[in-house]
KOLLOGU-792865 format. One record per residue: residue in one letter; x, y, z of N, C-alpha, C, O in turn. Coordinates in pm, whole numbers, padded with zeros to 5 digits, always signed. Layout:
N
AXYZXYZXYZXYZ...
This chain:
105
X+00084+00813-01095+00077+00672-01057-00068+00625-01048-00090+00504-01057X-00173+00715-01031-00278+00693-00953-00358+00600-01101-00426+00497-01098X-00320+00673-01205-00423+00641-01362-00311+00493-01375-00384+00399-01404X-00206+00458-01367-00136+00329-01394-00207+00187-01295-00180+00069-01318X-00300+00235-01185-00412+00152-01117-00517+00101-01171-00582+00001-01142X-00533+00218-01296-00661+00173-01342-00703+00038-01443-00807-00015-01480X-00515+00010-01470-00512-00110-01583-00496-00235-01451-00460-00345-01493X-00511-00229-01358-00459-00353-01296-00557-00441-01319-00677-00424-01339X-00491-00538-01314-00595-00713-01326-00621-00758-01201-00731-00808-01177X-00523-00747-01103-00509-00824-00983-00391-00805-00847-00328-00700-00833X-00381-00881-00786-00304-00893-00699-00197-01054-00697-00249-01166-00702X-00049-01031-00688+00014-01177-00679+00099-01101-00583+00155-00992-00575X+00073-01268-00476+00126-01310-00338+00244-01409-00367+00230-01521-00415X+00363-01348-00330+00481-01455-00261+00452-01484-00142+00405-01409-00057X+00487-01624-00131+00444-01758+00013+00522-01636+00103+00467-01550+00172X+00662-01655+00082+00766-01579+00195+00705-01432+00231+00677-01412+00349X+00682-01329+00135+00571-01229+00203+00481-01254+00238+00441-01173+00323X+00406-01344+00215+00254-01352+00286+00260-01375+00425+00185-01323+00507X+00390-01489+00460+00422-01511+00575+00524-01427+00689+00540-01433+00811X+00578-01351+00585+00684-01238+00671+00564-01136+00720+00556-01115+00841X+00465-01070+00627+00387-00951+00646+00322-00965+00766+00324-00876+00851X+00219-01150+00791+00184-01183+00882+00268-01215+01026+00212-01184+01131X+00358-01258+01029+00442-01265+01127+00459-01131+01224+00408-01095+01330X+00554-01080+01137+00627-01005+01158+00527-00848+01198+00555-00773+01291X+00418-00829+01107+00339-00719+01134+00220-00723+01155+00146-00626+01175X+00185-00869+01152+00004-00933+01178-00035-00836+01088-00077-00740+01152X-00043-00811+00930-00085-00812+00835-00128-00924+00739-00051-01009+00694X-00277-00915+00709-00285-01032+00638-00296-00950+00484-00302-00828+00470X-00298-01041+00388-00290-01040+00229-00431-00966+00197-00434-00901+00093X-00517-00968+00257-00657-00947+00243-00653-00763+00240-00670-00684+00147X-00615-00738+00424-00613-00662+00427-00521-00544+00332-00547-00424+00334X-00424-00599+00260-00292-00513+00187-00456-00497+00051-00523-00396+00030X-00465-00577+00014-00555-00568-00076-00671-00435-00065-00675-00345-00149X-00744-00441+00031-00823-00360+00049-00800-00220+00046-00885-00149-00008X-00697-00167+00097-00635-00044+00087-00596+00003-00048-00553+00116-00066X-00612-00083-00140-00597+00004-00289-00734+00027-00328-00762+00109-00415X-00836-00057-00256-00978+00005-00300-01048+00159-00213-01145+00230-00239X-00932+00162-00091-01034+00310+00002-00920+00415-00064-00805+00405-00106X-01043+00547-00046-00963+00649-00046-00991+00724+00082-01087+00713+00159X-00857+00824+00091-00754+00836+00034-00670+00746+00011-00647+00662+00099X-00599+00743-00121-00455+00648-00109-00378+00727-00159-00418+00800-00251X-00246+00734-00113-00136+00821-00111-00040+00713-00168-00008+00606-00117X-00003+00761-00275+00079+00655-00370+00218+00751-00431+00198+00838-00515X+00351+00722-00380+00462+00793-00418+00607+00674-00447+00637+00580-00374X+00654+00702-00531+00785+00641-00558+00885+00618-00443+00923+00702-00361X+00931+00443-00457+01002+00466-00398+01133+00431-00388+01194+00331-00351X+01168+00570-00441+01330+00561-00501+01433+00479-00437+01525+00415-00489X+01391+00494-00284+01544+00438-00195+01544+00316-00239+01657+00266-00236X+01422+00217-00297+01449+00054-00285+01390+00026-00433+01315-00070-00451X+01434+00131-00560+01395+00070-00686+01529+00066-00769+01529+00107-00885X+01587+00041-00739+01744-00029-00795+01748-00148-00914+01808-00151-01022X+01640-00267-00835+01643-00370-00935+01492-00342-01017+01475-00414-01116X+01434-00291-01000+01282-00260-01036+01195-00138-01005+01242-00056-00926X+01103-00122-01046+01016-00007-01020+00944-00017-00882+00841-00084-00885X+00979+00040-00758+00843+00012-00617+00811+00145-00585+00876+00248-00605X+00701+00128-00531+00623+00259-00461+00582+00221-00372+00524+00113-00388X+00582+00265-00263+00454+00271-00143+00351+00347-00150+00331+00452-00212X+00274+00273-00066+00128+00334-00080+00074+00385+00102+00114+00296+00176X+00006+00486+00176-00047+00475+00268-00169+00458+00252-00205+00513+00148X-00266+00400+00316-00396+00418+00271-00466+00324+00406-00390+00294+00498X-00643+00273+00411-00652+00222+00539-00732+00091+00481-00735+00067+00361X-00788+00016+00570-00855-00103+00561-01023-00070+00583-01050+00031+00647X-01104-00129+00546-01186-00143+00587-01248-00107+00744-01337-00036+00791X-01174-00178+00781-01183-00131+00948-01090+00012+01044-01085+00047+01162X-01030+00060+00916-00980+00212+00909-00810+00131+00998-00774+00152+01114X-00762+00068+00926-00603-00005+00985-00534+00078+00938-00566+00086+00819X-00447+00156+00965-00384+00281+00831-00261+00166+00815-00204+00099+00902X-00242+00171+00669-00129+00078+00617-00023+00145+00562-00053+00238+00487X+00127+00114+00584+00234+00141+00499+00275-00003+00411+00345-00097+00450X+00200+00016+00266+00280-00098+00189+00363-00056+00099+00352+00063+00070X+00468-00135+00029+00581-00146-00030+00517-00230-00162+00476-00344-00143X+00512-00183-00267+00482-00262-00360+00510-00251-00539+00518-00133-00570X+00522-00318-00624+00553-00343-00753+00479-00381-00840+00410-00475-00800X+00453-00340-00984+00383-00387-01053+00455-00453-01222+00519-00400-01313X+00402-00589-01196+00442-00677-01272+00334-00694-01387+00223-00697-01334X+00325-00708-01553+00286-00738-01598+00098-00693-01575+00019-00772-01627X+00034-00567-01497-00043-00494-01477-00104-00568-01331-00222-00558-01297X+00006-00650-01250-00067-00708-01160+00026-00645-01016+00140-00598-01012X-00047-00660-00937+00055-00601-00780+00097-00680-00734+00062-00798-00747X+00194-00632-00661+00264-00779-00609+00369-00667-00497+00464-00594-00523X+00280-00705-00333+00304-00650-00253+00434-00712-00189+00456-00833-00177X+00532-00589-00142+00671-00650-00085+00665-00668+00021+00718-00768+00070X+00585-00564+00107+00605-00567+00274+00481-00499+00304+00426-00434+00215X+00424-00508+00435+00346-00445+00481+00309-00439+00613+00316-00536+00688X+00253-00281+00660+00321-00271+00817+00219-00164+00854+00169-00098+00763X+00187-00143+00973+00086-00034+00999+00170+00114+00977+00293+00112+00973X+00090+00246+00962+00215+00337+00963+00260+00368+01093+00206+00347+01201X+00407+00440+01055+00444+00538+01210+00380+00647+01252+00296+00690+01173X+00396+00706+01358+00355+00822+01389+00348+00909+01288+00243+00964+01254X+00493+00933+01215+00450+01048+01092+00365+01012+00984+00279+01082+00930X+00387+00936+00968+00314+00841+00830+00168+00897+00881+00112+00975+00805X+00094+00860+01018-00058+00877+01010-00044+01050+00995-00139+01108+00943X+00047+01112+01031+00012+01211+01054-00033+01285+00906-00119+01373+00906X+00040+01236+00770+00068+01266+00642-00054+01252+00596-00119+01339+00538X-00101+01102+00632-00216+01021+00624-00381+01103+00617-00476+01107+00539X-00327+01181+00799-00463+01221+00786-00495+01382+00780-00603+01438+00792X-00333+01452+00750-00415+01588+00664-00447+01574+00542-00503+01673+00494X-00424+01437+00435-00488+01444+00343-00671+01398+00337-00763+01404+00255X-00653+01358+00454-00813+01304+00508-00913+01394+00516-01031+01390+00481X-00804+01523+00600-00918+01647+00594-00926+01734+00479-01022+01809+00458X-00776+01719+00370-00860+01766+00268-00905+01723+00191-00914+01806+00100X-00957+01608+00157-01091+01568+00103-01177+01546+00152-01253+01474+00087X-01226+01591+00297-01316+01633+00390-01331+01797+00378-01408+01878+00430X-01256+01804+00314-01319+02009+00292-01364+02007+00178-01447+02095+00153X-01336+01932+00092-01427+01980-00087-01557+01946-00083-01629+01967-00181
């Protein structure tokens, strides 16, 4: 998945996610953005909710180290985020043994 990033052009926002993500998880659009530029990003399929289309989530953090769980799709080489939410407990936990191993190489 990681080399299918490298063709992207951009990012496209639906009104109704921009406003559910913020609501609902005080995620802004900015921040979903930023997390495909830090590493680590942990990028895996995600089978349970690709029925009508191809999605993956991604964990990864913000700028200000926010650890993020997003939900997202790629349209025509552009992203187009579904949901987005800080992670759970396990999620950071996944999060940050991959932290230390690219802190050991």
């Amino acid at each position: 998945m990681k080399n299918n990033l490298d063709d992207i052009k951009g990012f496209q926002w639906d009104k109704e996610n921009i406003e559910k993500n913020r609501q609902k998880h005080k995620v802004l659009n900015s921040e979903c953005e930023l997390v495909f530029f830090n590493e680590p990003l942990i990028i895996a399929d995600d089978v349970k909710h690709s029925q009508k289309e191809k999605r993956w989530f991604v964990l990864g953090r913000t700028e200000l180290d926010r650890k993020l769980f997003i939900v997202f799709t790629i349209r025509n080489k552009i992203i187009r985020v579904i949901s987005a939410r800080d992670m759970t407990k396990r999620e950071r936990k996944i999060y940050n043994e991959e932290i230390k191993k690219h802190t050991e190489i």
